[in-house]
DRENDO-1510 file (C-alpha; in Angstrom, 1 decimal, always signed):
<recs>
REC; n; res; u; v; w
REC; 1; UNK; -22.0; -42.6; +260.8 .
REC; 2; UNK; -20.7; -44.5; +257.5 .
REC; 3; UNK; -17.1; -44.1; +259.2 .
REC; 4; UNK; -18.5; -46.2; +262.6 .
REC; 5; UNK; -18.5; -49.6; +260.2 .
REC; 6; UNK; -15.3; -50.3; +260.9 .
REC; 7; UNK; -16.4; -51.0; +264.3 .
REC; 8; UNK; -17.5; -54.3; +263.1 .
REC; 9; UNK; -13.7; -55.1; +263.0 .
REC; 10; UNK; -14.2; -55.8; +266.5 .
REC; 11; UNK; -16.6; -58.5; +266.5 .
REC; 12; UNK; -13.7; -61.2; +266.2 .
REC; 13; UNK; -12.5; -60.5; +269.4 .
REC; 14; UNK; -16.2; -60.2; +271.2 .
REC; 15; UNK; -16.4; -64.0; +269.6 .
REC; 16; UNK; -13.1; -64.8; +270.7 .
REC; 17; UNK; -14.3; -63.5; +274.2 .
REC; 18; UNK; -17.4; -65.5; +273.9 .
REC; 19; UNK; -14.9; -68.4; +273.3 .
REC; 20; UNK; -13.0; -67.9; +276.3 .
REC; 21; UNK; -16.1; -67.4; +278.4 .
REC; 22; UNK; -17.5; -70.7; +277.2 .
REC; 23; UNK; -17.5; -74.7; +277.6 .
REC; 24; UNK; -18.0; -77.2; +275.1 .
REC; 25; UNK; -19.0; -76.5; +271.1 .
REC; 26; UNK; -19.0; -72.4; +271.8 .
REC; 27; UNK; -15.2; -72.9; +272.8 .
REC; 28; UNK; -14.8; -72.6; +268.7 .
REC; 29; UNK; -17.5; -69.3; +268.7 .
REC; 30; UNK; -14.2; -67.6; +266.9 .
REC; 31; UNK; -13.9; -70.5; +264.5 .
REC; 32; UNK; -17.0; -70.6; +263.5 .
REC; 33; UNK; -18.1; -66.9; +263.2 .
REC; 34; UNK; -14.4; -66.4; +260.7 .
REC; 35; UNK; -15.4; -68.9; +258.9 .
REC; 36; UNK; -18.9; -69.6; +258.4 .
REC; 37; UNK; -20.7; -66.5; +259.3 .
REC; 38; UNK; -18.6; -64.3; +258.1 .
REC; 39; UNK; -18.4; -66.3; +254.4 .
REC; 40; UNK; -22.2; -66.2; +254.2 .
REC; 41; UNK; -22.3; -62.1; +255.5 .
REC; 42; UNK; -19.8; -61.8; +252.8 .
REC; 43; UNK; -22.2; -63.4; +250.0 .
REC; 44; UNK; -25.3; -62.0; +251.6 .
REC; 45; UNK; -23.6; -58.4; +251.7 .
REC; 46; UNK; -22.2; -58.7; +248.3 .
REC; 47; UNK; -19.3; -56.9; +246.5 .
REC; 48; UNK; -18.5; -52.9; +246.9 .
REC; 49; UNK; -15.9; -51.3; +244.0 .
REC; 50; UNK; -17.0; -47.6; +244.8 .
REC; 51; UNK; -13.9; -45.7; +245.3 .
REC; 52; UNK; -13.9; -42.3; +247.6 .
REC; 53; UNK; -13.2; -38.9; +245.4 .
REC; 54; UNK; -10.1; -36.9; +246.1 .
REC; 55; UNK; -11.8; -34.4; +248.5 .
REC; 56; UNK; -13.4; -36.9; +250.5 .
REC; 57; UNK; -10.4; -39.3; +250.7 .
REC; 58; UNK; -8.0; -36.2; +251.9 .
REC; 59; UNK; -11.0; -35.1; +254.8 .
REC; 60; UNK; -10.8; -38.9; +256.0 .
REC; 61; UNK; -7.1; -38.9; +255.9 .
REC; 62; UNK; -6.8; -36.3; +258.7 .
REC; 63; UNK; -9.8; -38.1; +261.0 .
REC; 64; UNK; -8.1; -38.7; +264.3 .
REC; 65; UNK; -11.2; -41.7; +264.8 .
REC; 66; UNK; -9.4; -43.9; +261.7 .
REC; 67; UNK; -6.5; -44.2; +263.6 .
REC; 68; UNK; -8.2; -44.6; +267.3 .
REC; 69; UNK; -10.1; -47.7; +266.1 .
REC; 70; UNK; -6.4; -49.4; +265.1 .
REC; 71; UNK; -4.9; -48.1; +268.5 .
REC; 72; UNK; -7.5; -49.9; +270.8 .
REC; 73; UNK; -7.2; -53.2; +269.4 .
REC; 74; UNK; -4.4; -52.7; +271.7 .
REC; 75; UNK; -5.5; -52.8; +275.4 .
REC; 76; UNK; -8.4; -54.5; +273.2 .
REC; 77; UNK; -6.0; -57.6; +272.4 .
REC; 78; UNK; -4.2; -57.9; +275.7 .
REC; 79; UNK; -6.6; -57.7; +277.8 .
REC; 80; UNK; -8.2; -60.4; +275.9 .
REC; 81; UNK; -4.8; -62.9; +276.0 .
REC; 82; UNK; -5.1; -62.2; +280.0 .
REC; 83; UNK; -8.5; -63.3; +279.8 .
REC; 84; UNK; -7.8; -67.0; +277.9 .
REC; 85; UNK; -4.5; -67.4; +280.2 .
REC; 86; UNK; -6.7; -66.9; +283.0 .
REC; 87; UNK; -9.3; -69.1; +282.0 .
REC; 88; UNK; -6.9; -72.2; +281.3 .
REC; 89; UNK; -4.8; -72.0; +284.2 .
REC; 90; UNK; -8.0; -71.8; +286.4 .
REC; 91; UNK; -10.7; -74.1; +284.5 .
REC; 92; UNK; -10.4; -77.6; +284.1 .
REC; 93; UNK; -11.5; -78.3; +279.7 .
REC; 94; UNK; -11.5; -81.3; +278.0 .
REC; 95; UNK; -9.3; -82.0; +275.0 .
REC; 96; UNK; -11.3; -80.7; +272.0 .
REC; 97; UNK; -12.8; -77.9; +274.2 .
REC; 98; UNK; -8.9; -76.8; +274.5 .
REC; 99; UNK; -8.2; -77.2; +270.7 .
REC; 100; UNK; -11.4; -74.4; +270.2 .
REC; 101; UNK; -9.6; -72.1; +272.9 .
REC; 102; UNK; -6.6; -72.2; +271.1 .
REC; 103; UNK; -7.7; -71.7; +267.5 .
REC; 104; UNK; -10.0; -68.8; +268.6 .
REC; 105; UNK; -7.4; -67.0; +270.4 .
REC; 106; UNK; -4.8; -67.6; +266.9 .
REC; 107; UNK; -7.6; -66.3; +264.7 .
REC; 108; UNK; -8.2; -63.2; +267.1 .
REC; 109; UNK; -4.4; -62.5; +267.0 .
REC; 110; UNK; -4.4; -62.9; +263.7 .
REC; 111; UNK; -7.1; -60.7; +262.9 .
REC; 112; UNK; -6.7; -58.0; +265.2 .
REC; 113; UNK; -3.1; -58.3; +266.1 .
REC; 114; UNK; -0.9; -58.5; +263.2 .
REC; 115; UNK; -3.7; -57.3; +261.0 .
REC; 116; UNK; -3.4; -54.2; +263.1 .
REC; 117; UNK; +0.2; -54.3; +263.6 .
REC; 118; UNK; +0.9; -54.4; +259.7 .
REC; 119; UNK; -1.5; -51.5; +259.3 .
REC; 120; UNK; +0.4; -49.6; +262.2 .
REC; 121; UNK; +3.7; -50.7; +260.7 .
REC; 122; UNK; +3.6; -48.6; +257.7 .
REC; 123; UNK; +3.1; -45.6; +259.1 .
REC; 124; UNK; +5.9; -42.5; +259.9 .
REC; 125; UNK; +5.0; -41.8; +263.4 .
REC; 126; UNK; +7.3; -43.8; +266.4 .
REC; 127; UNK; +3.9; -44.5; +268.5 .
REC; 128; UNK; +2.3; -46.1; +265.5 .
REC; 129; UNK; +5.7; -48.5; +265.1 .
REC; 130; UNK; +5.7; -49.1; +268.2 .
REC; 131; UNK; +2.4; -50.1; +268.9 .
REC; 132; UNK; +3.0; -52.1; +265.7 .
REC; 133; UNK; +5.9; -53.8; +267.2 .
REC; 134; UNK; +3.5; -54.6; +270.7 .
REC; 135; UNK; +0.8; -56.6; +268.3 .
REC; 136; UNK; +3.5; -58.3; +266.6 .
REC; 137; UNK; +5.3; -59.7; +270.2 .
REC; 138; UNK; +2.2; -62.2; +271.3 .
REC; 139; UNK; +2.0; -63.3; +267.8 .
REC; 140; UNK; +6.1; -64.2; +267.9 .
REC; 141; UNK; +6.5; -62.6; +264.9 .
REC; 142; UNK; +8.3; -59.4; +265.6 .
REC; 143; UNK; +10.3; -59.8; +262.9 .
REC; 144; UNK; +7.8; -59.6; +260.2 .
REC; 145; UNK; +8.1; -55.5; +260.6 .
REC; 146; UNK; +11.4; -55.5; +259.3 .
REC; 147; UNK; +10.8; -58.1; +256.2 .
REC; 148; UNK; +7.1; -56.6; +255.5 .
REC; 149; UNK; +8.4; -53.4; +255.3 .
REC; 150; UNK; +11.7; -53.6; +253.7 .
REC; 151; UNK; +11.9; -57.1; +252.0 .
REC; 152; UNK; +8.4; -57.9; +250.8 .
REC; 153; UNK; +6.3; -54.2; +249.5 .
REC; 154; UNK; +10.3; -54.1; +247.4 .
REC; 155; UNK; +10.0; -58.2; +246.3 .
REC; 156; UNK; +6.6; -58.8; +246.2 .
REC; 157; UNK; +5.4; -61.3; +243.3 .
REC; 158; UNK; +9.2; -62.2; +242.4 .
REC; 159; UNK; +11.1; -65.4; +243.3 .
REC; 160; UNK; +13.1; -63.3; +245.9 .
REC; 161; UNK; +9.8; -63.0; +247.7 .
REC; 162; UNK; +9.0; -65.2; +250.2 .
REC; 163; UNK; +5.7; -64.0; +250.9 .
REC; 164; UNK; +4.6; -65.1; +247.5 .
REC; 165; UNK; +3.6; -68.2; +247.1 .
REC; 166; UNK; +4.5; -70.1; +243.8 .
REC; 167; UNK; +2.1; -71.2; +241.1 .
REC; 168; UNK; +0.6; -75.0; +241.9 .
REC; 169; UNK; +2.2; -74.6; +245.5 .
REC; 170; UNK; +0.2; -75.8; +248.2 .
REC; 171; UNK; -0.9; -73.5; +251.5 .
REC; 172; UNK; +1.2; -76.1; +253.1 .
REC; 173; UNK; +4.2; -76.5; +251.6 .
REC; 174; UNK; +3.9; -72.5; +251.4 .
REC; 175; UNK; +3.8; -72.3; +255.5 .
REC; 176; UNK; +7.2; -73.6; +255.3 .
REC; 177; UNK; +9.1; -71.9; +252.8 .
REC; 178; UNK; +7.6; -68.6; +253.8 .
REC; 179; UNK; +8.3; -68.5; +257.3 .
REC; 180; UNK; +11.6; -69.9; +257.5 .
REC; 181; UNK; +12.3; -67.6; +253.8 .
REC; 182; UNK; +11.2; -64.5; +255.5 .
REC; 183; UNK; +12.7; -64.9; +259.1 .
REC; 184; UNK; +15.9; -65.7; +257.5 .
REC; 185; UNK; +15.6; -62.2; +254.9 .
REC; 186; UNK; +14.6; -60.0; +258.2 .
REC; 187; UNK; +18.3; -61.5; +259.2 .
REC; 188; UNK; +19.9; -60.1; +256.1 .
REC; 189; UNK; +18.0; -57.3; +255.8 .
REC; 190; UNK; +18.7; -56.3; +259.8 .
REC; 191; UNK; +22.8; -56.9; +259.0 .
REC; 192; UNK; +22.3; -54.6; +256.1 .
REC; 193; UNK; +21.1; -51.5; +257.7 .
REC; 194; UNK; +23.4; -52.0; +260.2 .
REC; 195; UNK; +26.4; -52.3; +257.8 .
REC; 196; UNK; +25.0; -48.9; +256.4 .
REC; 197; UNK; +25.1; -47.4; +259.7 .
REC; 198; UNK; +28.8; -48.4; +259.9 .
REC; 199; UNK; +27.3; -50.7; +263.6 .
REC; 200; UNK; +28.6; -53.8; +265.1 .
REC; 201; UNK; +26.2; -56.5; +265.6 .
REC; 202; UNK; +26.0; -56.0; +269.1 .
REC; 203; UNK; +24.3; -52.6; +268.4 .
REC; 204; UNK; +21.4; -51.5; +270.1 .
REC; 205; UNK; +20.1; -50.7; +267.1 .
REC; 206; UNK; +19.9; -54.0; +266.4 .
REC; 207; UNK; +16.0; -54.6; +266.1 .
REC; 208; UNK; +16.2; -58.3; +265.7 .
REC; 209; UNK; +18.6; -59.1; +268.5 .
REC; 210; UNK; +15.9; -57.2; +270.7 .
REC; 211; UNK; +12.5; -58.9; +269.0 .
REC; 212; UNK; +15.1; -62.3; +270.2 .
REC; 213; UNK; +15.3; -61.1; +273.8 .
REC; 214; UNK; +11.6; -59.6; +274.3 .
REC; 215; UNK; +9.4; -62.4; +272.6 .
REC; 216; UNK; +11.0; -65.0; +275.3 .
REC; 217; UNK; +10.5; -62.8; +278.0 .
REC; 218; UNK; +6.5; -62.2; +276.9 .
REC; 219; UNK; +6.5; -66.3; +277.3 .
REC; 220; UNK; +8.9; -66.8; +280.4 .
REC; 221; UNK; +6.7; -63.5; +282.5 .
REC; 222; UNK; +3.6; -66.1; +281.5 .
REC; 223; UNK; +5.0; -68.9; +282.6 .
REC; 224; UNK; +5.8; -66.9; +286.2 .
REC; 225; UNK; +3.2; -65.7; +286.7 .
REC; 226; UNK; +0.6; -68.5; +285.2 .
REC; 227; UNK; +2.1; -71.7; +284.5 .
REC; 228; UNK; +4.2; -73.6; +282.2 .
REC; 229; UNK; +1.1; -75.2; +280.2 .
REC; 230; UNK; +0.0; -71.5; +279.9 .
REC; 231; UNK; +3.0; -70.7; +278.2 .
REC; 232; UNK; +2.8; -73.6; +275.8 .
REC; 233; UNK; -0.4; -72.1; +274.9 .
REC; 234; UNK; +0.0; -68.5; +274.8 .
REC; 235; UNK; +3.2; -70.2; +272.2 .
REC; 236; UNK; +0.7; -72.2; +270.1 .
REC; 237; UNK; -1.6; -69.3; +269.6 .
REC; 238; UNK; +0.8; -67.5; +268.4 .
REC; 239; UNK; +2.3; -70.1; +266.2 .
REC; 240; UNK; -1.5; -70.3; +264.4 .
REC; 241; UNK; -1.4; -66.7; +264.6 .
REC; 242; UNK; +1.4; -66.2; +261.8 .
REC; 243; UNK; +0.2; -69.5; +260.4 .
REC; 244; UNK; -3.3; -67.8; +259.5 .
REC; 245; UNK; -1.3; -64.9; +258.3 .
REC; 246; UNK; +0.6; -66.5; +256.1 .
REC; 247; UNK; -2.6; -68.4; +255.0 .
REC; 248; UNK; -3.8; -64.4; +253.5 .
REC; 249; UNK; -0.1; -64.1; +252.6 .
REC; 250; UNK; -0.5; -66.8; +250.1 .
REC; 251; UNK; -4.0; -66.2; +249.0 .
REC; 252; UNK; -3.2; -62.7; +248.1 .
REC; 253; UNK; -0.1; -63.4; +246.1 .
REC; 254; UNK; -0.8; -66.8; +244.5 .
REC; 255; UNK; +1.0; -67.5; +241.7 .
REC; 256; UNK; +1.6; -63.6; +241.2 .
REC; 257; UNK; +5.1; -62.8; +238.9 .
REC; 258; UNK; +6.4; -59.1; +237.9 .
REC; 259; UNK; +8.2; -59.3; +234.4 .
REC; 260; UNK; +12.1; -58.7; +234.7 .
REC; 261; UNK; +13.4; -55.9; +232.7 .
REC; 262; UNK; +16.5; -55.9; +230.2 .
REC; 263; UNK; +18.3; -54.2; +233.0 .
REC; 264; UNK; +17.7; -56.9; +235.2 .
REC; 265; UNK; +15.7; -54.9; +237.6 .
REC; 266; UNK; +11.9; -55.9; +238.1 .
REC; 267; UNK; +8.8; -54.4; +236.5 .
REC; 268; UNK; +7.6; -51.7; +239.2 .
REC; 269; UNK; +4.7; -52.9; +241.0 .
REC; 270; UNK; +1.3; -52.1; +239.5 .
REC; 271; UNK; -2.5; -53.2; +241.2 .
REC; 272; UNK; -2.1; -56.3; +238.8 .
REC; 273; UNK; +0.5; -58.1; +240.6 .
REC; 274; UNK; -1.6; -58.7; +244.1 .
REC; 275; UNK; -4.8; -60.6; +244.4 .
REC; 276; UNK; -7.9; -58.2; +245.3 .
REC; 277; UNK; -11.4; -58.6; +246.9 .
REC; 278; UNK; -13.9; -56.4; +247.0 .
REC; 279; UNK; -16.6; -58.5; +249.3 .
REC; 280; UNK; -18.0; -56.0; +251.6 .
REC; 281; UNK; -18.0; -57.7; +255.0 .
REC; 282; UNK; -14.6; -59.0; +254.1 .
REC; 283; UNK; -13.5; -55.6; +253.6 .
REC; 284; UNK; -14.6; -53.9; +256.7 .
REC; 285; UNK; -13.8; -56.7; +259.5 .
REC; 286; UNK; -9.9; -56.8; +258.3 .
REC; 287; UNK; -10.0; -52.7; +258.2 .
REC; 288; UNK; -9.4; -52.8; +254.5 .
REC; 289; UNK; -6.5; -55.6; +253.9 .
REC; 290; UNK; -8.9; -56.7; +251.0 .
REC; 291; UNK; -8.2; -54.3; +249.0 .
REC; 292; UNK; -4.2; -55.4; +248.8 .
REC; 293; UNK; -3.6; -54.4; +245.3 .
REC; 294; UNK; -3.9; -50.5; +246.3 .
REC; 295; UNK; -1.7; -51.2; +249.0 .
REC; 296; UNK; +1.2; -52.9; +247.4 .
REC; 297; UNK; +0.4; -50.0; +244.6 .
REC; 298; UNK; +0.9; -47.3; +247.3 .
REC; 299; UNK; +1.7; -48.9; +250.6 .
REC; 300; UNK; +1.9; -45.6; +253.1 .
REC; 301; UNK; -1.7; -45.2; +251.9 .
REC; 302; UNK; -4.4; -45.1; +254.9 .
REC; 303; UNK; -6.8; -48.1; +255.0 .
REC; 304; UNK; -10.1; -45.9; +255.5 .
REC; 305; UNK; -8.8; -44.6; +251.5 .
REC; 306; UNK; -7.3; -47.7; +249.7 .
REC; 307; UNK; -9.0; -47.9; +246.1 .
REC; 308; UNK; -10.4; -50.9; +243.8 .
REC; 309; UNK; -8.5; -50.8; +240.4 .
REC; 310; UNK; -10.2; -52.9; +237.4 .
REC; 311; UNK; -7.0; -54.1; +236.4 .
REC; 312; UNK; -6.3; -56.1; +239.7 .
REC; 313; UNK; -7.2; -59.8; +239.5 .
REC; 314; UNK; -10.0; -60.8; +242.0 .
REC; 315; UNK; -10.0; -63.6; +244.3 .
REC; 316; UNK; -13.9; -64.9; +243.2 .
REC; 317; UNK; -14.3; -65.6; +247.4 .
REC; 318; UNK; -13.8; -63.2; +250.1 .
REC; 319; UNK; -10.8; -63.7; +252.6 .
REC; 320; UNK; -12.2; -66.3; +254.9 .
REC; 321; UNK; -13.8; -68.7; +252.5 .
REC; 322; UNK; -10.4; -68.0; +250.5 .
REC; 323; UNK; -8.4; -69.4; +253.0 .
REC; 324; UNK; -11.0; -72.2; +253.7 .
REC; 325; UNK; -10.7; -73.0; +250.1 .
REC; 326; UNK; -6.5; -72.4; +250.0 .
REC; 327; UNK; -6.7; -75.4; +252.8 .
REC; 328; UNK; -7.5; -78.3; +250.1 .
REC; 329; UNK; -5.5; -78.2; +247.3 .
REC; 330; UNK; -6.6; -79.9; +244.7 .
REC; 331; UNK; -10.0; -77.3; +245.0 .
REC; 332; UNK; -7.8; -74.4; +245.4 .
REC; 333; UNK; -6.5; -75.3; +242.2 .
REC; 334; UNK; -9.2; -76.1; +240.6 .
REC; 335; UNK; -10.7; -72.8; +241.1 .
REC; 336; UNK; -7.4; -70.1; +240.9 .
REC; 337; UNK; -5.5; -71.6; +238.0 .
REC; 338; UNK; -7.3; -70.5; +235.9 .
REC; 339; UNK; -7.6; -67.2; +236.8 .
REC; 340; UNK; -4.0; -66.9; +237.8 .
REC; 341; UNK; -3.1; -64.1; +234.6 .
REC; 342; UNK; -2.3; -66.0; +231.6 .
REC; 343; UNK; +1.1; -63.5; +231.1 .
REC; 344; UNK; +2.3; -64.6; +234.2 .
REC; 345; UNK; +2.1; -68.3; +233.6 .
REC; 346; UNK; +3.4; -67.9; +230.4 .
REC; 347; UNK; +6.6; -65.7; +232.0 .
REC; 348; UNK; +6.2; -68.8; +234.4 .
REC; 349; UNK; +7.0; -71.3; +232.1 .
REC; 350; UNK; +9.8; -69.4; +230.3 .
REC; 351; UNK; +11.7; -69.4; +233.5 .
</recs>
């Protein structure tokens, strides 16, 4: 029954729902369960380090119910972006009411879209990427497979990584350089295989040429068969989709810096270059991205078996308050500088 708790992973939607089904203040029932429930579950439930033995973390490896709890966030989360553009092409809101419909359907994409999609991304099987690839389209960020997988878990806490976010940057200015720094390596990194492959550009091989061609025909099938203010909204939740994700992008690599070698080559990555937390609530509603350490560690690693290692610098908030706390600066600062390791600022300051 232990293995069921991940079914609480599935209360952001049911508030997101709740959202869409709703007038008035409850239009932010998303908002407001991510980010003051949730913090308060998180210090009510406390912190969990315990780590599953070998025997039991190989019998949970092979349980097909893991894998079915990812795959139905699926019909899960389109069913529920049918649902909003339903609701605002047929209901008449007012202003803010609108503004809580749209930041509860970008907080339910984040969470259990490209949550899920990153989860699915990393592993071998073609269903599993390509279920990956479906979470990423309504989130208009298809191209985050190629520069997670292939530019980031092999840059992560370097300069070259744009998913890390500098020490004494802000969230904000961080928005900006990571998004434009990332769609711009999935570029690179696309051209690159294809040169390997000895393919033109034309290629249908050619992954980002086809994320170009499917993510405006997601928003011109909405606009045919909804309307064009649907389509501007199914586009901004997506925008705050990627915008929330790059919120945990940045709390979970803050001011994080592998050592370059003699050789010029980089330090290999270790459970001390990514930011880690163990709040229980945290843990289980994001299906185990907490625990990010263990996965830049060993990224084909399983969620249901990712490990807490002492060595790994903890975030002293879970994920939602994190990012709540990431949004003003100067308190952000305040509060992570210091624990930001004192070798990295010191390898900081030399470069």
């Amino acid at each position: 029954m232990k293995d069921l708790k991940y079914l609480l992973a599935y209360t952001v939607p049911l508030s997101a729902y709740i959202s869409f089904e709703s007038t008035g203040i409850w239009t932010y029932s998303t908002v407001l369960y991510a980010f003051i429930i949730l913090p308060v579950l998180d210090v009510l439930a406390g912190e969990s380090d315990v780590n599953l033995d070998r025997d039991t973390a190989a019998k949970k490896n092979l349980k097909w119910m893991f894998d079915a709890m990812l795959y139905a966030n699926v019909p899960i989360m389109f069913g529920l972006m049918v649902f909003f553009f339903v609701q605002v092409k047929s209901n008449v809101y007012e202003t803010y009411e609108l503004v809580g419909l749209l930041l509860s359907s970008g907080i339910a994409l984040a969470t259990n879209g490209i949550n899920v999609a990153h989860e699915l991304g990393h592993r071998s099987s073609l269903i599993a990427r390509l279920m990956s690839k479906l979470l990423y389209m309504p989130c208009l960020y298809m191209h985050f497979f190629i520069e997670h997988n292939f530019g980031h878990h092999m840059n992560v806490a370097t300069p070259e990584d744009g998913a890390t976010a500098r020490y004494k940057q802000t969230v904000y200015g961080f928005w900006v350089t990571s998004v434009t720094r990332q769609y711009m390596s999935a570029w690179r990194l696309q051209i690159q295989m294809l040169n390997r492959q000895q393919l033109s550009f034309f290629s249908v091989k050619n992954d980002m040429l086809w994320y170009h061609l499917i993510q405006p025909a997601y928003l011109g099938a909405i606009w045919a068969i909804f309307s064009f203010e649907t389509m501007l909204f199914a586009t901004g939740a997506g925008i705050l989709a990627f915008l929330f994700l790059e919120s945990i992008n940045y709390i979970e690599h803050y001011g994080m810096l592998r050592n370059k070698l003699e050789s010029g080559r980089y330090e290999r990555v270790q459970p001390h270059h990514s930011w880690n937390s163990n709040s229980h609530i945290g843990r289980i509603v994001l299906y185990e991205l907490t625990r990010h350490s263990d996965h830049h560690f060993k990224s084909a690693k399983k969620y249901q078996v990712l490990n807490s290692h002492e060595e790994s610098p903890t975030l002293p908030l879970g994920y939602p308050a994190s990012i709540l706390l990431s949004l003003v600066p100067p308190l952000w600062f305040h509060v992570m500088n210091p624990l930001v390791p004192k070798q990295m600022k010191k390898h900081l300051a030399h470069d």
